[in-house]
C-alpha positions in Angstrom: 4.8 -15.7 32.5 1.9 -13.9 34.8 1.3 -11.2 32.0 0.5 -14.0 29.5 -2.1 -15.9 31.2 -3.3 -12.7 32.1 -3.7 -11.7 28.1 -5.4 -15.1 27.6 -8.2 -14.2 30.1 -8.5 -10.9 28.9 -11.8 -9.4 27.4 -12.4 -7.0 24.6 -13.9 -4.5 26.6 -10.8 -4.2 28.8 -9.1 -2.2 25.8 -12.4 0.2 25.3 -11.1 3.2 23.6 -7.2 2.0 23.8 -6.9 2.8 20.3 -7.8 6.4 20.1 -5.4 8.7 21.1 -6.0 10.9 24.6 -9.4 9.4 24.3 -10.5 10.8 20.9 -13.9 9.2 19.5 -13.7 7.7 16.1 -16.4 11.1 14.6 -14.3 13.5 15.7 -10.8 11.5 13.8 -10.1 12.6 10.2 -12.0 10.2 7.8 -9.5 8.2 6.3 -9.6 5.5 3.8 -7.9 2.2 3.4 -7.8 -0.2 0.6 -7.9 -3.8 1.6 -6.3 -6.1 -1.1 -7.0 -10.0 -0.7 -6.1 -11.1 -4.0 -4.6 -15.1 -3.7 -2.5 -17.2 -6.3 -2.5 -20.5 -4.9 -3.3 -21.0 -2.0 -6.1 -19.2 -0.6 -6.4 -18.5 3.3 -10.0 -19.1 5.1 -9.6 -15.4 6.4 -9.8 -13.6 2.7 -12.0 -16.5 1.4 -15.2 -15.0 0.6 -18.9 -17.1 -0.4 -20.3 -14.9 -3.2 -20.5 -11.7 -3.0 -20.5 -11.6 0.9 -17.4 -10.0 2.5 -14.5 -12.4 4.2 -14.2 -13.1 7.4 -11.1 -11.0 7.5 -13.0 -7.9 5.5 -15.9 -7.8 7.8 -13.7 -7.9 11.2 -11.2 -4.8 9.8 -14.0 -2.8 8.2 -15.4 -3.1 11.6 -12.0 -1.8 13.2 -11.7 0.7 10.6 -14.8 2.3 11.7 -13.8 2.0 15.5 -10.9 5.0 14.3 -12.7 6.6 11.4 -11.2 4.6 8.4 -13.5 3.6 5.7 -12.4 0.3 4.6 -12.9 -0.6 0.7 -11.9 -4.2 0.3 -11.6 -5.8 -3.5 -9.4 -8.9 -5.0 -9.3 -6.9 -8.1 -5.7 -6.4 -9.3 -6.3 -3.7 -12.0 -7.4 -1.5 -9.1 -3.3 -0.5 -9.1 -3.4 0.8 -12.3 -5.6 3.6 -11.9 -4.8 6.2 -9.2 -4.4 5.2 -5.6 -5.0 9.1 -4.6 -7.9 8.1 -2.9 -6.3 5.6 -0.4 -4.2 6.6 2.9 -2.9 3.5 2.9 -3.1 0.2 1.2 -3.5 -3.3 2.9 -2.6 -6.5 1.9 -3.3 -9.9 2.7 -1.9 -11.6 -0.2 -0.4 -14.9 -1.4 1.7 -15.8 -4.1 2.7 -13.7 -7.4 0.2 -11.3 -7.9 0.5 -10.7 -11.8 -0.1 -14.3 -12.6 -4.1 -16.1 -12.9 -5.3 -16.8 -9.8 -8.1 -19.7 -9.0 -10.8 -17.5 -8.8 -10.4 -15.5 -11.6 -9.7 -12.1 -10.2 -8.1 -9.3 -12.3 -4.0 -9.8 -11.5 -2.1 -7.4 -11.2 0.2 -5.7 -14.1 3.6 -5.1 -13.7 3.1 -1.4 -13.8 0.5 -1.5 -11.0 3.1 -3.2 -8.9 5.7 -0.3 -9.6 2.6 2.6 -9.0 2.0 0.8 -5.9 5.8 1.0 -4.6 5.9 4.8 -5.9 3.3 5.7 -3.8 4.3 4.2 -0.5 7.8 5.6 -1.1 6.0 9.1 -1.6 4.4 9.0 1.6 1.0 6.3 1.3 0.8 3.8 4.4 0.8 -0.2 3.8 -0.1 -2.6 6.2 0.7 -6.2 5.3 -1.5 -8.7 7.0 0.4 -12.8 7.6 1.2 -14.3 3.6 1.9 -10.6 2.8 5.0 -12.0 3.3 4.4 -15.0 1.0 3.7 -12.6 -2.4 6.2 -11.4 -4.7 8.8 -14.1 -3.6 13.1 -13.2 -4.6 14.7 -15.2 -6.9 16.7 -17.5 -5.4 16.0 -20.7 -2.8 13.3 -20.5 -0.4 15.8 -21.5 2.3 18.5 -19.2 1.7 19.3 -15.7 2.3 19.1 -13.4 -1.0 21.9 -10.3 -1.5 19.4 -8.9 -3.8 15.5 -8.9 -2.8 12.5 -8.5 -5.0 11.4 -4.8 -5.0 8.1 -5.4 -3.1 10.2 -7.5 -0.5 12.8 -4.3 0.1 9.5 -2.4 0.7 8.1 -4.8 3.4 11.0 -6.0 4.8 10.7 -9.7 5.4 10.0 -12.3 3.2 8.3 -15.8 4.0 10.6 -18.9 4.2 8.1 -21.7 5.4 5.4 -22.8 8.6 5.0 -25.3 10.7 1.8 -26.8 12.8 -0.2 -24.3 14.7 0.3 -24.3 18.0 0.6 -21.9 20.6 3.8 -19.1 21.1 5.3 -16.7 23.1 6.4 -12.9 21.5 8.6 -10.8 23.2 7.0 -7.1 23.3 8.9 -4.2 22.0 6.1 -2.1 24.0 6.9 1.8 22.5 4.8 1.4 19.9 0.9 2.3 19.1 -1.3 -0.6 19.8 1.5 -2.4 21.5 1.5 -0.1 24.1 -2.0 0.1 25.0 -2.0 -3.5 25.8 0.0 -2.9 29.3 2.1 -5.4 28.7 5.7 -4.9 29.0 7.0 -8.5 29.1 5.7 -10.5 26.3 2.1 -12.5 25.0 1.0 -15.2 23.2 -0.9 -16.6 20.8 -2.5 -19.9 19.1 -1.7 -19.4 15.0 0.1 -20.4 12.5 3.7 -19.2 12.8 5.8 -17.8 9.5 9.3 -18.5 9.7 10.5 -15.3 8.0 13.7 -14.1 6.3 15.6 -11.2 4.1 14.9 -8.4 7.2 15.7 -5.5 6.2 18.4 -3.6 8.4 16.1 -0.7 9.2 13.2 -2.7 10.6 12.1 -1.3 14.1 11.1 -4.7 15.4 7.3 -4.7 18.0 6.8 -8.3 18.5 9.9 -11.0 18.3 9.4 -14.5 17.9 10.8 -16.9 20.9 11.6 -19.8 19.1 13.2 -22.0 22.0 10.4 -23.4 22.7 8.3 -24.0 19.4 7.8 -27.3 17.4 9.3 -27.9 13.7 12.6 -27.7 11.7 11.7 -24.3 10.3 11.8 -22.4 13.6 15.3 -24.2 15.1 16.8 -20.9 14.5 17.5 -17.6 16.5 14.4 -15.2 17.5 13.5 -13.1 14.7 10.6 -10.4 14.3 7.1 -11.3 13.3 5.7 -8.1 13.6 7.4 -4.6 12.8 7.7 -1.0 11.4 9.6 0.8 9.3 10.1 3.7 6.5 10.0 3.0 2.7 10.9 6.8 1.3 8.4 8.4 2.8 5.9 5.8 3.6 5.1 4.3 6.8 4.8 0.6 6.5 3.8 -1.8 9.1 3.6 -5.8 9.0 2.8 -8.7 11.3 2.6 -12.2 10.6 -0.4 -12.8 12.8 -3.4 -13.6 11.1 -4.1 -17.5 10.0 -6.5 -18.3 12.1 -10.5 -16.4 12.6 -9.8 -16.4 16.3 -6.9 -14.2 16.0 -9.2 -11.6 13.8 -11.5 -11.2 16.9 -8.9 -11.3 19.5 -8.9 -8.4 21.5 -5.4 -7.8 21.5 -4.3 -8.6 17.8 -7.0 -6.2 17.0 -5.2 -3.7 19.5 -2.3 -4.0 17.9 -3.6 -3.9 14.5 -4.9 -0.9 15.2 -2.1 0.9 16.5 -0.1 0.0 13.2 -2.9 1.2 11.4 -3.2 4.5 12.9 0.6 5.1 12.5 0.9 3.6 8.7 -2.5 6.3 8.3 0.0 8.8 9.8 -2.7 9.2 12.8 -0.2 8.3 15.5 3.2 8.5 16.1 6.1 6.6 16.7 10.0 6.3 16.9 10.7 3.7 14.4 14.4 3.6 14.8 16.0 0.7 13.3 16.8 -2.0 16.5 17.0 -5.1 14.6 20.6 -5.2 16.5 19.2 -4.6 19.4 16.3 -7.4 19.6 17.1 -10.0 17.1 20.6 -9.3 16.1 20.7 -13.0 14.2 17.1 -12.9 13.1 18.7 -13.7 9.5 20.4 -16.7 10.2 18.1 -19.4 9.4 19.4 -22.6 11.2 20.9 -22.7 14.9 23.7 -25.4 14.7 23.1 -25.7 18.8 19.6 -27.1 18.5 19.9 -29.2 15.5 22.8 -31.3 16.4 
């Protein structure tokens, strides 16, 4: 598609001051802050991996951002941060992997159980959360990985996908759902692409408004034979504004112009900066994204 391999030779400069609203500068925004949580069980991503005490490569590229719309950004791994107030925070992000109450490799502080539940309660009162790639990978339902749960774990409801599994990187098309902040700024109504690694995703929940949908017609591994589904989205938990996208694996995708735009524009509307219609359209734009094999490819 022309607008794709127009995306690819796209700069950062092109977007300037795409993510402020009507042109307004990051000192004259409210100050905001966000709390960026990279605690890992398992498997831990390059992006959140830190050496020392220095910041990740994913903590230094969103603090920048934050700054670029007034957003102080306080990073930790620290678990037990949940159990004392979260008043501070307009919203909470997560890039995360794995259960988050157990030991992890590096020793962080986990998570308690009743941190998890204070973190819920405050998104359904009204607190943002932005969940960043293997978001999607923490908290897991009970049940097979490859099968689609009646019943989903709490944290899962509130995101409203879950990770199934991944394939090689490689490059792939996303079909743009262009009303929303971020998304919009791009100029872009067709679709884009992207070099990553690519979560095959499951357990949507029926009120997502889906922003970016995954073509899978043309990508490589048993995992995505299936039906386009969402990778990136909206939607309301109580009163909470909650934004995800699986985007994220690689460092090139930190610094690319337009994940960054698009980042941004979820950020500002989980911060409650920016608005959006986040009508449900799952129907609309994926209406099998929870079917997890397409008998017409795999035969």
């Amino acid at each position: 598609m022309q607008c794709r391999q127009l995306l690819k030779a796209a700069s950062a400069a092109a977007f300037g001051l795409a993510a402020f609203p009507l042109g307004l500068a990051a000192a004259e925004a409210k100050k905001r802050k966000l709390l960026y949580f990279t605690r890992s069980v398992g498997y831990e991503h390059s992006v959140v991996r830190r050496d020392g005490n220095a910041l990740s490569h994913s903590e230094r590229v969103l603090t920048e951002m934050g700054a670029r719309i007034g957003c102080e950004v306080e990073c930790t791994k620290d678990g037990s941060v949940f159990d004392g107030t979260l008043e501070p925070y307009d919203a909470v992000a997560f890039y995360t992997c794995g259960d988050l109450t157990a030991p992890s490799n590096d020793n962080s502080p986990p998570m308690t159980a009743a941190g998890k539940q204070k973190l819920l309660d405050a998104v359904a009162a009204g607190k943002g959360f932005v969940g960043f790639h293997s978001a999607a990978d923490s908290f897991h339902s009970k049940g097979p990985r490859n099968e689609i749960q009646a019943e989903v774990d709490p944290y899962v409801a509130m995101l409203g996908g879950e990770f199934v599994a991944h394939g090689a990187q490689q490059e792939a098309s996303l079909i743009v759902i262009p009303a929303f902040p971020g998304v919009r700024d791009i100029g872009c109504a067709e679709g884009l692409s992207f070099t990553d690694e690519w979560y095959a995703l499951k357990n949507f929940a029926k009120d997502l408004h889906a922003i970016l949908v995954q073509e899978t017609q043309m990508m490589k591994g048993d995992c995505y034979q299936r039906p386009n589904y969402p990778c990136t989205w909206a939607r309301a938990s109580g009163q909470g504004r909650v934004f995800y996208t699986s985007l994220g694996h690689r460092e090139d995708v930190w610094t690319n112009p337009f994940f960054q735009t698009i980042v941004l524009g979820g950020l500002r509307w989980a911060l409650g900066d920016a608005q959006a219609n986040v009508k449900p359209n799952l129907g609309a734009v994926a209406p099998q994204a929870n079917q997890l094999t397409n008998a017409r490819r795999t035969q």
